[in-house]
Backbone as JSON Lines, residues from 0, in Angstrom:
{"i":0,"aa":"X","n":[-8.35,26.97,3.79],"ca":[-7.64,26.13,4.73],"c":[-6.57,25.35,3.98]}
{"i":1,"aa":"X","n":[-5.5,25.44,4.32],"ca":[-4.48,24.53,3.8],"c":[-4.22,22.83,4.01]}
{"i":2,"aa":"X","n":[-4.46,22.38,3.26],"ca":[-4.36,20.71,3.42],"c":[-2.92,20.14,4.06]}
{"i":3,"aa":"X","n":[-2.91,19.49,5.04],"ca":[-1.76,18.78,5.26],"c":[-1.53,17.33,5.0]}
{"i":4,"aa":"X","n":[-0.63,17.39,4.13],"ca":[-0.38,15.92,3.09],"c":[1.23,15.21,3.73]}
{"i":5,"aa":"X","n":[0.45,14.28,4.05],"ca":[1.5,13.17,4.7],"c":[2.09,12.13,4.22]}
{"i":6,"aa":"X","n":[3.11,11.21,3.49],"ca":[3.17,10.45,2.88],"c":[3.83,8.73,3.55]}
{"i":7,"aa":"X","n":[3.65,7.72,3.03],"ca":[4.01,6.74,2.96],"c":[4.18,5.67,2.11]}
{"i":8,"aa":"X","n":[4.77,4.91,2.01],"ca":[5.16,3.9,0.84],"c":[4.68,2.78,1.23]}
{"i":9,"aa":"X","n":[4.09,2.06,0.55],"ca":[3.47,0.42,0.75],"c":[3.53,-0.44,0.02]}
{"i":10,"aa":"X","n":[4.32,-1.95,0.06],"ca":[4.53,-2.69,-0.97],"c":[3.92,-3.98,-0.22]}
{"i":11,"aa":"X","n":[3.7,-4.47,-1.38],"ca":[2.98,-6.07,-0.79],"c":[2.45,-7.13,-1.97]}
{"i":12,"aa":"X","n":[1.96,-6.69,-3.41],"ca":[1.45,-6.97,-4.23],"c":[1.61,-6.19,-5.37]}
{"i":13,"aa":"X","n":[1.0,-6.95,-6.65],"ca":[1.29,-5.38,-7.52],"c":[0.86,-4.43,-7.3]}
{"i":14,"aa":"X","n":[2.26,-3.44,-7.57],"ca":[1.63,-1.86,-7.59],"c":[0.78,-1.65,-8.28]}
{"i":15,"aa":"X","n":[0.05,-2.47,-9.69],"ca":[-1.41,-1.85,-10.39],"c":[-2.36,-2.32,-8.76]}
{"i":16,"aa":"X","n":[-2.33,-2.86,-8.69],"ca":[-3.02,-3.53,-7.1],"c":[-3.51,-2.52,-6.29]}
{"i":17,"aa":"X","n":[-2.35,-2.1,-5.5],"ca":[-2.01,-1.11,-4.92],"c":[-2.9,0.05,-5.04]}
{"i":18,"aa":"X","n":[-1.89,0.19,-6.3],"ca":[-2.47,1.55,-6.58],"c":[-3.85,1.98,-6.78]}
{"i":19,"aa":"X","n":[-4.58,0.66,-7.43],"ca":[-6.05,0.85,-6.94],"c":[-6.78,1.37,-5.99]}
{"i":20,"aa":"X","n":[-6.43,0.42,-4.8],"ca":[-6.88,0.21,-4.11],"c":[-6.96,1.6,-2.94]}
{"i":21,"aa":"X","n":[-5.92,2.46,-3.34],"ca":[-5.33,3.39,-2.1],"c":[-6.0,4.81,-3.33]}
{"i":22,"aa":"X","n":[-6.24,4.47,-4.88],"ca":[-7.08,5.84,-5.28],"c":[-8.21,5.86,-5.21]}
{"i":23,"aa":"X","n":[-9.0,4.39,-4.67],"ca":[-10.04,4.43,-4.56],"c":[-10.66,5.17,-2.82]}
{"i":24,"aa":"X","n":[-9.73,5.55,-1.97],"ca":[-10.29,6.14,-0.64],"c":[-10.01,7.44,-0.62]}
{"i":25,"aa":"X","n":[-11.18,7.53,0.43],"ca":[-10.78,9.33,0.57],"c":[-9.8,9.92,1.24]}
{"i":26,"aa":"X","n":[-9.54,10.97,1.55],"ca":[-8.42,11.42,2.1],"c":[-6.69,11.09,1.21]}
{"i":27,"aa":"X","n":[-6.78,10.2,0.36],"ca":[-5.75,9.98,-0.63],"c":[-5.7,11.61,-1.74]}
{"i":28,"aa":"X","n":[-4.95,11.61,-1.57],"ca":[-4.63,12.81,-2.71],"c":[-3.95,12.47,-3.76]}
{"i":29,"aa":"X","n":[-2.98,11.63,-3.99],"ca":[-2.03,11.28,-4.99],"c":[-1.37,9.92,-4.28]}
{"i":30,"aa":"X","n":[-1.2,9.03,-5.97],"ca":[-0.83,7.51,-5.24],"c":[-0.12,7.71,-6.89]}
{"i":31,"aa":"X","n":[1.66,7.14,-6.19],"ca":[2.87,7.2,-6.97],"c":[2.85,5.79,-7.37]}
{"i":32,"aa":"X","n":[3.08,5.36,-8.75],"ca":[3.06,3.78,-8.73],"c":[4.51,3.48,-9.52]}
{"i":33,"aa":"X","n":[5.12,2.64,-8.53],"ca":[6.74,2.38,-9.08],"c":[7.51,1.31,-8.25]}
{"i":34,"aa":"X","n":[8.55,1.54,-7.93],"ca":[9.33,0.43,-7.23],"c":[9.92,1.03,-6.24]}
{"i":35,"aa":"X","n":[10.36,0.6,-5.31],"ca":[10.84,1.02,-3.48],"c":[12.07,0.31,-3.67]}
{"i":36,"aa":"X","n":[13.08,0.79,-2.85],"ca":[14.08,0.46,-2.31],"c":[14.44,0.93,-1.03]}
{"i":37,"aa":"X","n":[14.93,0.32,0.06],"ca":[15.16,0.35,1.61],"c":[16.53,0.07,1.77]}
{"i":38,"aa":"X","n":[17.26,-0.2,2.94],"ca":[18.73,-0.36,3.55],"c":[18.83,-1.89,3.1]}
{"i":39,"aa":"X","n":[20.67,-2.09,2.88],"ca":[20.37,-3.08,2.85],"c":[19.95,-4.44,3.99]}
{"i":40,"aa":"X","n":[19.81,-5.33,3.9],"ca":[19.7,-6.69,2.61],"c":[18.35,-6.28,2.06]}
{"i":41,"aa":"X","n":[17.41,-4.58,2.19],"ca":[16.15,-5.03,1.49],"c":[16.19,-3.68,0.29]}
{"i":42,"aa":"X","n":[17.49,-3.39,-0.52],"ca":[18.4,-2.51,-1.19],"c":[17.83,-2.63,-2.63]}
{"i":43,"aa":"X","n":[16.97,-4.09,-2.96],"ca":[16.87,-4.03,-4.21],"c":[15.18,-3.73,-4.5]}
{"i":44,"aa":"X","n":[15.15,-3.43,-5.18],"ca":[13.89,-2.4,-5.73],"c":[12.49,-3.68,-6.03]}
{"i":45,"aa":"X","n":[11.47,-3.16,-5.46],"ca":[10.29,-4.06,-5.31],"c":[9.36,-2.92,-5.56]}
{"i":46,"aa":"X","n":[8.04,-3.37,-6.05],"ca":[7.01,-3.12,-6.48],"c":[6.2,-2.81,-5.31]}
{"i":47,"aa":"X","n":[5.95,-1.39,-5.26],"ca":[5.69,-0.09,-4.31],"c":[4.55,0.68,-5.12]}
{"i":48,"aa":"X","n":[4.09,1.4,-3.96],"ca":[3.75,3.13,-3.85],"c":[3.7,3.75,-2.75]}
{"i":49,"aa":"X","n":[3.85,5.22,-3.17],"ca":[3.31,6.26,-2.05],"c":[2.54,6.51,-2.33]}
{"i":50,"aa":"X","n":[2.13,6.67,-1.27],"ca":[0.58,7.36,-0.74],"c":[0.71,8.55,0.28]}
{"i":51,"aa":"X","n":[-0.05,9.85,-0.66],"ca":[0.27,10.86,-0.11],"c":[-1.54,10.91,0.11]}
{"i":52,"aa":"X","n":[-1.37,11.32,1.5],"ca":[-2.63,11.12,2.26],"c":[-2.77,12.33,3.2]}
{"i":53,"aa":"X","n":[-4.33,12.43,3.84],"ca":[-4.84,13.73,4.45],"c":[-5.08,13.1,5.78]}
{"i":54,"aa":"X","n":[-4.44,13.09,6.89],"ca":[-4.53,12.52,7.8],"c":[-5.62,12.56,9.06]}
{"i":55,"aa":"X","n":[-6.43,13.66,8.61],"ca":[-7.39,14.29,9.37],"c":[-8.44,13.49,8.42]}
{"i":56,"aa":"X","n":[-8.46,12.74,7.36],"ca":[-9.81,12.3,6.41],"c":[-9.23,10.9,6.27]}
{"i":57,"aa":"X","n":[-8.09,10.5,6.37],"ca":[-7.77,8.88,6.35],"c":[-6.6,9.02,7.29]}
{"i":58,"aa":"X","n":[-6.81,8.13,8.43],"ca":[-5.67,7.91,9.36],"c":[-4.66,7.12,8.92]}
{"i":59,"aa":"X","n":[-3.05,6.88,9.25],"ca":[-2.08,6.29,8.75],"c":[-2.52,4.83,9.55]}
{"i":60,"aa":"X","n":[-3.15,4.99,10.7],"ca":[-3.62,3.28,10.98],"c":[-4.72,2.75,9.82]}
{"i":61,"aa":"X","n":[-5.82,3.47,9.13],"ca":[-6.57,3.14,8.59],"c":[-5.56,2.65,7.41]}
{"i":62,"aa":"X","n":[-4.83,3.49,7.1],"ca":[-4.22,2.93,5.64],"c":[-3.55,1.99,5.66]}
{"i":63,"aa":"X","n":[-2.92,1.83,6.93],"ca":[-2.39,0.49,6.78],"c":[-3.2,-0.79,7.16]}
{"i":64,"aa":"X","n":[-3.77,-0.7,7.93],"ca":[-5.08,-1.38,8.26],"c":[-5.78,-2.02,6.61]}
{"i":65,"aa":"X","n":[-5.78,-1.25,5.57],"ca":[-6.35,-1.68,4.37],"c":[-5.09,-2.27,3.58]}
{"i":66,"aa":"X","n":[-4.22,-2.12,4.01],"ca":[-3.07,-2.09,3.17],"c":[-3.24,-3.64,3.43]}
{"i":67,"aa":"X","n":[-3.02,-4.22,4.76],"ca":[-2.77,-5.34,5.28],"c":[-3.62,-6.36,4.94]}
{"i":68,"aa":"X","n":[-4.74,-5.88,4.42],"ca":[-5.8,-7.07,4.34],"c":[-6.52,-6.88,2.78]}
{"i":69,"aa":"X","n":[-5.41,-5.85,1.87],"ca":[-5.76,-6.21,0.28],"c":[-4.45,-6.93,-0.28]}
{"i":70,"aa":"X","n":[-3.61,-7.5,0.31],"ca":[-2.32,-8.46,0.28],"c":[-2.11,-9.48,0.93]}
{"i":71,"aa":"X","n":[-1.35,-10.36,0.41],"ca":[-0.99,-11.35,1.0],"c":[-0.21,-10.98,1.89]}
{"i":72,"aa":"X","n":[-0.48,-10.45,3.13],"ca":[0.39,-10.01,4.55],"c":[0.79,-10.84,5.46]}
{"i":73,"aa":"X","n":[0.46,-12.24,5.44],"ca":[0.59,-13.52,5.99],"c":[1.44,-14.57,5.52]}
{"i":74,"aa":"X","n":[1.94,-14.19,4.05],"ca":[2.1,-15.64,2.84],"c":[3.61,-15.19,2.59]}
{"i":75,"aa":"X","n":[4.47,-15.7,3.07],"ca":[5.91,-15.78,2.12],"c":[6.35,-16.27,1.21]}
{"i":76,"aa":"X","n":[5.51,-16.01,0.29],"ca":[5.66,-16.48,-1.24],"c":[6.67,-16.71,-2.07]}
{"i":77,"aa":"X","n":[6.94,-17.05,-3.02],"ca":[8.21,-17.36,-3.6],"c":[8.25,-15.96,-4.67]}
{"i":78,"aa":"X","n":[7.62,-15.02,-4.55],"ca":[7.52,-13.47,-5.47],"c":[7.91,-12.51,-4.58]}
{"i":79,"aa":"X","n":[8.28,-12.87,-2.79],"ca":[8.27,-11.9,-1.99],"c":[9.33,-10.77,-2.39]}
{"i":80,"aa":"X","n":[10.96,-11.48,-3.23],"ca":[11.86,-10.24,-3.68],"c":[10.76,-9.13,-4.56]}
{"i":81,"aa":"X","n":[9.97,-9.68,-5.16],"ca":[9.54,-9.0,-6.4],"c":[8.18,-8.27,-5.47]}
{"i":82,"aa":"X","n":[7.74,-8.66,-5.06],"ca":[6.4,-7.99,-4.22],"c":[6.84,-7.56,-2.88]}
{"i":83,"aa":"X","n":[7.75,-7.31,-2.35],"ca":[7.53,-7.35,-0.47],"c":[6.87,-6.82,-0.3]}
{"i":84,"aa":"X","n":[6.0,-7.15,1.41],"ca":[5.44,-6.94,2.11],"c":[5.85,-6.15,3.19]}
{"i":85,"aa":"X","n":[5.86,-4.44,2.77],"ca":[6.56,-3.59,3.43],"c":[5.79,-2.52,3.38]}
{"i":86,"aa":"X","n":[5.63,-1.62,4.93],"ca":[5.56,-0.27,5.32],"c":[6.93,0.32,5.17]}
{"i":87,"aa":"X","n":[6.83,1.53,4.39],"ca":[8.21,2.08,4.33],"c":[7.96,2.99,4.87]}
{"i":88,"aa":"X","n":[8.64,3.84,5.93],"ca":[8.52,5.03,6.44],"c":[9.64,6.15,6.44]}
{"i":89,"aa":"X","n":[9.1,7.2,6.55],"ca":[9.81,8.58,6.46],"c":[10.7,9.13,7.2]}
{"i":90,"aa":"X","n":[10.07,8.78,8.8],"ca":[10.68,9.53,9.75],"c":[10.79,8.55,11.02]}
{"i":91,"aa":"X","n":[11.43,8.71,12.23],"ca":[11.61,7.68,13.16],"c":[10.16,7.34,14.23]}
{"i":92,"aa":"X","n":[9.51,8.88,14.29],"ca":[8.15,8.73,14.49],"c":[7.25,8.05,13.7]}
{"i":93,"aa":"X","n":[7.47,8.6,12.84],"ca":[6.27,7.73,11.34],"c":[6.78,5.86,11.13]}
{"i":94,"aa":"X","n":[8.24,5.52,11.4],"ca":[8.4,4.3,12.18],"c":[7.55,3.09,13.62]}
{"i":95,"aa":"X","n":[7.7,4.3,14.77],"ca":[7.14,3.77,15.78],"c":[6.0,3.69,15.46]}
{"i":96,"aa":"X","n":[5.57,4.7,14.68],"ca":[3.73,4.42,14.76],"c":[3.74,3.35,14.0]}
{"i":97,"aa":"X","n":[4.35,3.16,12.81],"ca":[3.86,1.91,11.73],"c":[3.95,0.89,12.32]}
{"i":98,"aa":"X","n":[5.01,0.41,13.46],"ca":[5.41,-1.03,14.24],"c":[4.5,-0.79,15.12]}
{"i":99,"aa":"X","n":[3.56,-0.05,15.73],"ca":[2.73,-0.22,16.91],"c":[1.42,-0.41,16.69]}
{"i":100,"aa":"X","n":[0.93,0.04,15.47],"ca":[0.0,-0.35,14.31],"c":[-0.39,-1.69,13.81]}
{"i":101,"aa":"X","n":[1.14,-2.09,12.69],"ca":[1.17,-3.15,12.81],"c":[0.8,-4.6,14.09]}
{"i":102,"aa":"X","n":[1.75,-4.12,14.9],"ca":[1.32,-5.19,16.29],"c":[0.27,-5.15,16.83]}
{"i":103,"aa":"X","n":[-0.93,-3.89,16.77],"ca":[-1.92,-4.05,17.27],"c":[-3.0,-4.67,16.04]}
{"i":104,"aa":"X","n":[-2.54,-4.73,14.86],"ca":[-3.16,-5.38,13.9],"c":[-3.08,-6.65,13.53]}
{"i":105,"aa":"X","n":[-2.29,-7.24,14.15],"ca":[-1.94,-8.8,14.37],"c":[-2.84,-9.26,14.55]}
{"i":106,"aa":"X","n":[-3.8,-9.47,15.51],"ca":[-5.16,-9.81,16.13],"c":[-6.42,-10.06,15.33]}
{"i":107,"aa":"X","n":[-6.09,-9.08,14.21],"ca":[-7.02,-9.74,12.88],"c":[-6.68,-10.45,12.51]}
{"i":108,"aa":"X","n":[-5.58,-11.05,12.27],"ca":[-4.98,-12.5,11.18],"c":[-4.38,-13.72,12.24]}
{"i":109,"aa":"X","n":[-4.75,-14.81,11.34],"ca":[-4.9,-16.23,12.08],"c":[-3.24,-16.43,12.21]}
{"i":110,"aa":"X","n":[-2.62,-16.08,10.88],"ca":[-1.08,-16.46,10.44],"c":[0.06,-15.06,11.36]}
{"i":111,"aa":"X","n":[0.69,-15.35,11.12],"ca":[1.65,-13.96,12.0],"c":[1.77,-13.15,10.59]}
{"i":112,"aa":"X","n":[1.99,-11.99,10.69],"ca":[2.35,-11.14,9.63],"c":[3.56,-10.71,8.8]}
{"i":113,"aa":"X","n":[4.28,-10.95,8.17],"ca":[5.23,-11.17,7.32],"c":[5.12,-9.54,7.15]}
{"i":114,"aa":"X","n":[4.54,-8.94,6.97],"ca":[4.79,-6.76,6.68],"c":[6.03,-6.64,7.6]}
{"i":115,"aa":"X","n":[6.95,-6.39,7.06],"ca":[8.35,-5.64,7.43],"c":[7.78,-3.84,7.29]}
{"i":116,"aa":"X","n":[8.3,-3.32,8.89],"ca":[8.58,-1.61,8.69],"c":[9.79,-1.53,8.35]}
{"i":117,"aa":"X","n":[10.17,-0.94,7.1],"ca":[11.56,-0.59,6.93],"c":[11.89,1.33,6.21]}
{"i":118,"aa":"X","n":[12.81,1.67,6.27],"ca":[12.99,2.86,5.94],"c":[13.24,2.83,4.29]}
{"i":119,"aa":"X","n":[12.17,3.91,3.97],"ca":[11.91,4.39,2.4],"c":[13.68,4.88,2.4]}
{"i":120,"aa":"X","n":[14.25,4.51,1.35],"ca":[15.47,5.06,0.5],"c":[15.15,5.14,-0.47]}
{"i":121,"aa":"X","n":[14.39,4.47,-1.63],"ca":[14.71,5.19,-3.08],"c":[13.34,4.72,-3.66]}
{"i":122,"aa":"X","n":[12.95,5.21,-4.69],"ca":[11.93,5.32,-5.0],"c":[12.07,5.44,-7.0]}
{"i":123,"aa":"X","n":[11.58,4.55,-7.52],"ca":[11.72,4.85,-9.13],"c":[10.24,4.68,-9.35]}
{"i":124,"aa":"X","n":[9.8,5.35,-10.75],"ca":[8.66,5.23,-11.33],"c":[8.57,4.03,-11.96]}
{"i":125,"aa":"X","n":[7.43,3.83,-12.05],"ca":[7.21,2.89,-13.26],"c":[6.75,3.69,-14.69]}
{"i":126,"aa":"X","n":[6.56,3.16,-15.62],"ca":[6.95,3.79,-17.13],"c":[5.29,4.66,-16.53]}
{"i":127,"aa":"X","n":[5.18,5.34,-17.49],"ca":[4.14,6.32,-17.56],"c":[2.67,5.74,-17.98]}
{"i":128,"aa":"X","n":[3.19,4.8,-18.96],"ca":[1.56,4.34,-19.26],"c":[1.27,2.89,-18.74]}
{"i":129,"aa":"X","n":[2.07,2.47,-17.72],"ca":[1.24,1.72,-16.6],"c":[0.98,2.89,-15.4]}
{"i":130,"aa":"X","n":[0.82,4.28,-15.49],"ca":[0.27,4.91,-14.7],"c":[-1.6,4.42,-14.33]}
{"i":131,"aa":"X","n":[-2.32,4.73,-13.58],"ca":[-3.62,4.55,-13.21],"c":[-4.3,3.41,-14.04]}
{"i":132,"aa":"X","n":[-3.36,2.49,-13.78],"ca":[-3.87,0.86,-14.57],"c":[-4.65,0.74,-14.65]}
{"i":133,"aa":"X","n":[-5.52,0.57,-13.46],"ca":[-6.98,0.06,-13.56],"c":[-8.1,1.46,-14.0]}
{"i":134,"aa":"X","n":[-8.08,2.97,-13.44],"ca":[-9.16,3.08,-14.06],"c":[-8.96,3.53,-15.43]}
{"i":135,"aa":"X","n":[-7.82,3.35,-16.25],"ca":[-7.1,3.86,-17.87],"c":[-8.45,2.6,-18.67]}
{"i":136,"aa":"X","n":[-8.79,1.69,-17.91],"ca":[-9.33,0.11,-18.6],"c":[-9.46,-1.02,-17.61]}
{"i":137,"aa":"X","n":[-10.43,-0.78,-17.04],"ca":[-11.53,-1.58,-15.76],"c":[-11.58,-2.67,-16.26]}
{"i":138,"aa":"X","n":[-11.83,-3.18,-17.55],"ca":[-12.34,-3.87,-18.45],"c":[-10.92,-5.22,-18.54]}
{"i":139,"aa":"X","n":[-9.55,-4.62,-18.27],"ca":[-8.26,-5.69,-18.88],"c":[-8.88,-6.89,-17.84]}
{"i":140,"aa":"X","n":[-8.77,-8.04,-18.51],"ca":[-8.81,-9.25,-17.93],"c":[-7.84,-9.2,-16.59]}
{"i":141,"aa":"X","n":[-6.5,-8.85,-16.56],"ca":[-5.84,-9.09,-15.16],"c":[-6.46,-7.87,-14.39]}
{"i":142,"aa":"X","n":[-7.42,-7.15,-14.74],"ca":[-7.99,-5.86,-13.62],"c":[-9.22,-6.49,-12.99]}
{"i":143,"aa":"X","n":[-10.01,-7.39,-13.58],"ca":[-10.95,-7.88,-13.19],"c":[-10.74,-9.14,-12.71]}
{"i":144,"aa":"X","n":[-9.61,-10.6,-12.85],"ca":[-9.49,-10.83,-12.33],"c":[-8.32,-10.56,-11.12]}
{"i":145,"aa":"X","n":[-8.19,-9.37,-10.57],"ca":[-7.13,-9.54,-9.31],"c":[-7.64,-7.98,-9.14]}
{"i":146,"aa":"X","n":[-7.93,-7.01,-9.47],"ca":[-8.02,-5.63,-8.69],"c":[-9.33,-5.66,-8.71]}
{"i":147,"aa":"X","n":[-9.85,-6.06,-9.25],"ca":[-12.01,-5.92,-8.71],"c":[-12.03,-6.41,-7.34]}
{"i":148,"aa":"X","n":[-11.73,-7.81,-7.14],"ca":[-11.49,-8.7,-5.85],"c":[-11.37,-7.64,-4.59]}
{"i":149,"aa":"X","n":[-10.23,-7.09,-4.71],"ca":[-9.47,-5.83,-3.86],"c":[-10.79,-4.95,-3.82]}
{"i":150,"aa":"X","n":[-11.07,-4.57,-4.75],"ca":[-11.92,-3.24,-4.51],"c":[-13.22,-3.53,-3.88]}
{"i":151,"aa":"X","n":[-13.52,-4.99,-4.41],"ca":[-14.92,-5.37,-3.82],"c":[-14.95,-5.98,-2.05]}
{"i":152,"aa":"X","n":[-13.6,-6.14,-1.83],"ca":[-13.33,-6.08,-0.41],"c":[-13.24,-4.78,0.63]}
{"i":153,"aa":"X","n":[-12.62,-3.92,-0.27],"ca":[-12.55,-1.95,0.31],"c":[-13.8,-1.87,0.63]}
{"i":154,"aa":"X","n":[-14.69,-2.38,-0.49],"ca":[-16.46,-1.7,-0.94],"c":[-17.34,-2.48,0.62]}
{"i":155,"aa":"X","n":[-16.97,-3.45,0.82],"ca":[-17.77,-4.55,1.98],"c":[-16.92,-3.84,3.44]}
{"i":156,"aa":"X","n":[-15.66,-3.82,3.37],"ca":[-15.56,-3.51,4.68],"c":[-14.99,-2.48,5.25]}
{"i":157,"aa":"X","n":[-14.29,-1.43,3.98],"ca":[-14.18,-0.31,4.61],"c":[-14.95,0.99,3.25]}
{"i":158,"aa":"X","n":[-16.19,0.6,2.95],"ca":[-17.13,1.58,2.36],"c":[-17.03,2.9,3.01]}
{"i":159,"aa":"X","n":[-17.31,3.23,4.12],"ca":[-17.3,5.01,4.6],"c":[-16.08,5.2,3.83]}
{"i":160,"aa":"X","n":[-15.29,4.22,3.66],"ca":[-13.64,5.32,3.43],"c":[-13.62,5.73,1.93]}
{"i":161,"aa":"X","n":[-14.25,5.28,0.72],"ca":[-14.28,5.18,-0.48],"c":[-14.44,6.57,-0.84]}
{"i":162,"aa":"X","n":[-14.32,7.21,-2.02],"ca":[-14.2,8.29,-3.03],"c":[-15.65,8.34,-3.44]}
């Protein structure tokens, strides 16, 4: 049977963050860790990934659904150039769904949601050996304090979805 692999970009926090968090579920096949760029005024490059995902084993609501609640999706921080809080999407469909998603995900959070849908334009890597941060060394002090947190939240409330 041939796998059908769907992708999306998600920024909100660090991409070591991130990227955790989205290799730790199933239906993930590959998670790109680098920087995003969108149209402008949101043109300059922020700390991203894609997530190339199996949509029949993790839904694009589920992923964003986790996306939203391992970030500060509420907080307009003074790091937001450097972190945004963005669904980037592919296509004008893969748009509507992310904004109808989003709005029906409002209802979990007390604060309004600061996640911008905006359109993926560019995409750079990050260097090679901040590739798979956290599981290269579980152990670095900034993995345990800030990506355990994340994972031990995946583990409590969305466990079926885990690897």
């Amino acid at each position: 049977m041939n796998k059908r692999f769907h992708k999306i970009a998600l920024g909100g926090g660090c991409h070591w963050c991130t990227e955790a968090v989205f290799q730790a579920l199933n239906g993930v096949e590959k998670v790109e860790q680098g920087y995003v760029a969108s149209a402008v005024p949101y043109d300059a490059f922020s700390e991203a990934v894609i997530v190339h995902f199996e949509p029949e084993i993790i839904p694009l609501e589920m992923l964003i659904e986790i996306h939203l609640h391992t970030h500060k999706s509420t907080s307009n921080h003074s790091f937001r150039s450097k972190y945004r809080s963005a669904i980037y999407f592919y296509s004008e469909a893969q748009k509507r769904d992310a904004q109808r998603i989003r709005a029906q995900l409002q209802e979990h959070f007390e604060q309004p949601l600061i996640t911008q849908v905006l359109a993926f334009k560019h995409f750079q890597a990050s260097r090679e050996s901040l590739h798979d941060y956290y599981k290269s060394d579980p152990e670095k002090p900034f993995c345990k304090t800030y990506i355990v947190p994340k994972l031990q939240l995946l583990m409590q409330q969305y466990g079926k979805h885990l690897k």
